[in-house]
C-alpha positions, 0 to 999 in steps of 0.5 A: 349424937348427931353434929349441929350442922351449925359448927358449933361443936354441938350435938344438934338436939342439944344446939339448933334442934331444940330452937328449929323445934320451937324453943326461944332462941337465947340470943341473936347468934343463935337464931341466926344459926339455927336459921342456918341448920334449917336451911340445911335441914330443909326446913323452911317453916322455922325460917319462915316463922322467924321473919319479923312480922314486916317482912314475913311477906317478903319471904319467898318460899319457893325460891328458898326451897329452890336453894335450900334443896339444890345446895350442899351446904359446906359450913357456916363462918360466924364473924361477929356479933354487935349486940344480941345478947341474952339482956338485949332487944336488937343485935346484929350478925355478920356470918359467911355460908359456903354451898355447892350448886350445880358443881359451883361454889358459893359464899353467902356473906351478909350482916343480919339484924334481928329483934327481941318481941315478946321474947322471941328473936326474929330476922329484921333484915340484911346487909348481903355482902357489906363493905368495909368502911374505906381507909383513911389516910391523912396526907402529910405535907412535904415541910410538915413534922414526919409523923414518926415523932424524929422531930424533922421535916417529913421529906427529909425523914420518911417521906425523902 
Protein backbone atom coordinates (compact mmCIF):
# COMPACT_ATOMS: atom_id res chain seq x y z
CA UNK A 1 0.00 0.00 0.00
CA UNK A 2 1.40 3.08 -1.16
CA UNK A 3 0.96 6.25 1.45
CA UNK A 4 -1.30 9.13 0.36
CA UNK A 5 1.13 11.66 -0.39
CA UNK A 6 -1.65 13.76 1.18
CA UNK A 7 -0.77 13.05 5.24
CA UNK A 8 -3.65 11.57 5.76
CA UNK A 9 -2.62 8.21 6.94
CA UNK A 10 -4.08 6.62 4.13
CA UNK A 11 -3.30 4.46 1.59
CA UNK A 12 -3.22 6.54 -1.67
CA UNK A 13 -6.12 4.39 -3.69
CA UNK A 14 -7.85 4.40 -1.05
CA UNK A 15 -7.46 8.48 -0.07
CA UNK A 16 -6.66 11.08 -3.22
CA UNK A 17 -6.11 8.12 -6.08
CA UNK A 18 -9.74 7.53 -6.07
CA UNK A 19 -11.03 11.67 -6.51
CA UNK A 20 -7.67 12.49 -8.97
CA UNK A 21 -8.98 9.26 -10.81
CA UNK A 22 -12.43 11.04 -10.97
CA UNK A 23 -14.45 10.22 -8.35
CA UNK A 24 -16.60 13.01 -6.67
CA UNK A 25 -14.47 14.54 -3.81
CA UNK A 26 -17.05 13.98 -0.32
CA UNK A 27 -15.88 17.16 0.95
CA UNK A 28 -14.06 20.53 0.45
CA UNK A 29 -11.13 19.25 2.43
CA UNK A 30 -10.67 16.37 0.58
CA UNK A 31 -10.45 18.03 -2.75
CA UNK A 32 -8.40 20.21 -1.65
CA UNK A 33 -5.86 17.37 -0.71
CA UNK A 34 -6.30 15.66 -3.32
CA UNK A 35 -5.63 18.94 -5.32
CA UNK A 36 -2.38 18.76 -3.29
CA UNK A 37 -1.62 14.74 -4.29
CA UNK A 38 -1.77 15.90 -7.86
CA UNK A 39 0.54 18.54 -7.66
CA UNK A 40 2.87 16.17 -6.39
CA UNK A 41 2.12 13.50 -8.50
CA UNK A 42 2.38 15.72 -11.73
CA UNK A 43 -0.91 15.56 -12.55
CA UNK A 44 -2.26 18.66 -13.47
CA UNK A 45 -5.29 17.93 -15.33
CA UNK A 46 -7.28 17.20 -12.08
CA UNK A 47 -6.08 20.38 -10.96
CA UNK A 48 -7.22 21.84 -13.98
CA UNK A 49 -10.57 19.96 -14.14
CA UNK A 50 -11.22 21.29 -10.55
CA UNK A 51 -10.93 25.10 -11.32
CA UNK A 52 -14.51 26.64 -11.15
CA UNK A 53 -15.72 27.26 -14.42
CA UNK A 54 -15.05 31.32 -13.94
CA UNK A 55 -11.41 30.84 -13.19
CA UNK A 56 -10.54 27.72 -15.27
CA UNK A 57 -9.15 30.30 -17.54
CA UNK A 58 -6.83 31.65 -15.20
CA UNK A 59 -4.96 28.68 -14.54
CA UNK A 60 -1.74 28.65 -16.01
CA UNK A 61 -0.58 25.44 -16.98
CA UNK A 62 2.70 25.84 -17.72
CA UNK A 63 3.75 27.78 -14.65
CA UNK A 64 2.15 24.65 -12.41
CA UNK A 65 4.21 22.47 -14.53
CA UNK A 66 7.08 24.49 -13.74
CA UNK A 67 6.48 23.90 -9.91
CA UNK A 68 4.71 20.88 -9.92
CA UNK A 69 8.23 19.35 -11.72
CA UNK A 70 10.91 21.59 -10.05
CA UNK A 71 9.55 21.05 -6.38
CA UNK A 72 10.08 18.34 -3.59
CA UNK A 73 6.97 18.62 -1.91
CA UNK A 74 7.71 18.07 1.99
CA UNK A 75 4.16 17.70 3.25
CA UNK A 76 0.96 19.28 3.58
CA UNK A 77 -0.61 21.07 6.96
CA UNK A 78 -4.02 21.18 7.15
CA UNK A 79 -5.43 23.82 9.48
CA UNK A 80 -8.82 24.36 9.45
CA UNK A 81 -12.17 23.95 7.61
CA UNK A 82 -15.04 26.47 7.81
CA UNK A 83 -18.12 24.82 6.03
CA UNK A 84 -17.40 22.24 3.21
CA UNK A 85 -18.92 19.21 4.76
CA UNK A 86 -20.57 16.42 3.12
CA UNK A 87 -24.33 18.49 3.45
CA UNK A 88 -22.80 21.74 2.43
CA UNK A 89 -22.39 23.94 -0.96
CA UNK A 90 -19.50 26.23 -0.03
CA UNK A 91 -16.67 25.78 2.36
CA UNK A 92 -13.45 27.14 2.88
CA UNK A 93 -9.72 25.61 3.82
CA UNK A 94 -6.90 26.90 5.20
CA UNK A 95 -3.86 24.51 4.57
CA UNK A 96 0.13 25.15 4.82
CA UNK A 97 2.50 23.01 1.86
CA UNK A 98 6.15 22.92 2.27
CA UNK A 99 8.63 22.16 -0.90
CA UNK A 100 11.91 22.33 -1.73
CA UNK A 101 13.41 24.63 -5.19
CA UNK A 102 16.32 24.94 -6.11
CA UNK A 103 17.74 23.88 -2.38
CA UNK A 104 15.42 26.60 -0.82
CA UNK A 105 12.47 25.90 1.23
CA UNK A 106 8.94 27.01 0.92
CA UNK A 107 5.81 27.22 2.72
CA UNK A 108 2.79 27.89 0.69
CA UNK A 109 0.03 29.01 2.97
CA UNK A 110 -3.45 29.95 1.58
CA UNK A 111 -7.44 30.04 2.69
CA UNK A 112 -9.33 27.92 -0.55
CA UNK A 113 -12.94 28.55 -0.91
CA UNK A 114 -14.61 25.90 -2.89
CA UNK A 115 -18.39 25.17 -4.28
CA UNK A 116 -20.52 22.32 -4.68
CA UNK A 117 -22.07 22.38 -8.60
CA UNK A 118 -23.90 19.49 -9.46
CA UNK A 119 -22.26 17.37 -7.13
CA UNK A 120 -18.88 18.34 -7.50
CA UNK A 121 -16.51 20.40 -5.39
CA UNK A 122 -14.26 23.08 -7.24
CA UNK A 123 -11.54 25.40 -6.56
CA UNK A 124 -13.36 28.99 -6.38
CA UNK A 125 -10.30 31.05 -5.34
CA UNK A 126 -7.73 31.79 -2.56
CA UNK A 127 -6.58 33.92 -0.03
CA UNK A 128 -2.36 33.44 -0.44
CA UNK A 129 -0.83 33.88 3.07
CA UNK A 130 -4.04 35.46 4.95
CA UNK A 131 -3.49 37.48 8.32
CA UNK A 132 -5.10 37.30 11.27
CA UNK A 133 -7.47 39.73 12.41
CA UNK A 134 -5.45 42.54 14.41
CA UNK A 135 -5.84 42.23 18.33
CA UNK A 136 -7.64 44.28 20.22
CA UNK A 137 -7.20 46.00 23.04
CA UNK A 138 -9.55 48.12 25.17
CA UNK A 139 -7.61 50.99 27.20
CA UNK A 140 -8.19 51.40 30.75
CA UNK A 141 -8.06 54.80 32.18
CA UNK A 142 -6.08 55.59 35.23
CA UNK A 143 -9.16 56.39 37.59
CA UNK A 144 -11.18 53.74 35.95
CA UNK A 145 -12.13 50.05 38.14
CA UNK A 146 -9.03 47.57 37.41
CA UNK A 147 -10.31 45.27 35.17
CA UNK A 148 -9.35 42.28 37.51
CA UNK A 149 -12.63 42.69 39.19
CA UNK A 150 -10.55 43.89 42.99
CA UNK A 151 -13.10 46.66 43.07
CA UNK A 152 -10.18 49.37 43.02
CA UNK A 153 -8.94 52.10 40.70
CA UNK A 154 -6.76 50.75 38.04
CA UNK A 155 -3.58 52.78 38.73
CA UNK A 156 -3.62 51.69 42.11
CA UNK A 157 -3.98 47.77 41.46
CA UNK A 158 -2.78 46.45 38.10
CA UNK A 159 -2.00 49.38 36.30
CA UNK A 160 0.69 51.25 39.53
Amino acid sequence: MKPCPCGSGQGLDACCGAIIAGAPAPTAEALMRSRYTAFVLGDLDHIEATHAPEVRGDFNRSAAESVANDAEWLGLDVRGTIGGGADDQEGEVEFVTNFMRQGKEYAHHEIAVFRREQGNWMYVKGRMNPKPAPRKVAKVGRNEPCPCGSGRKFKKCCGA
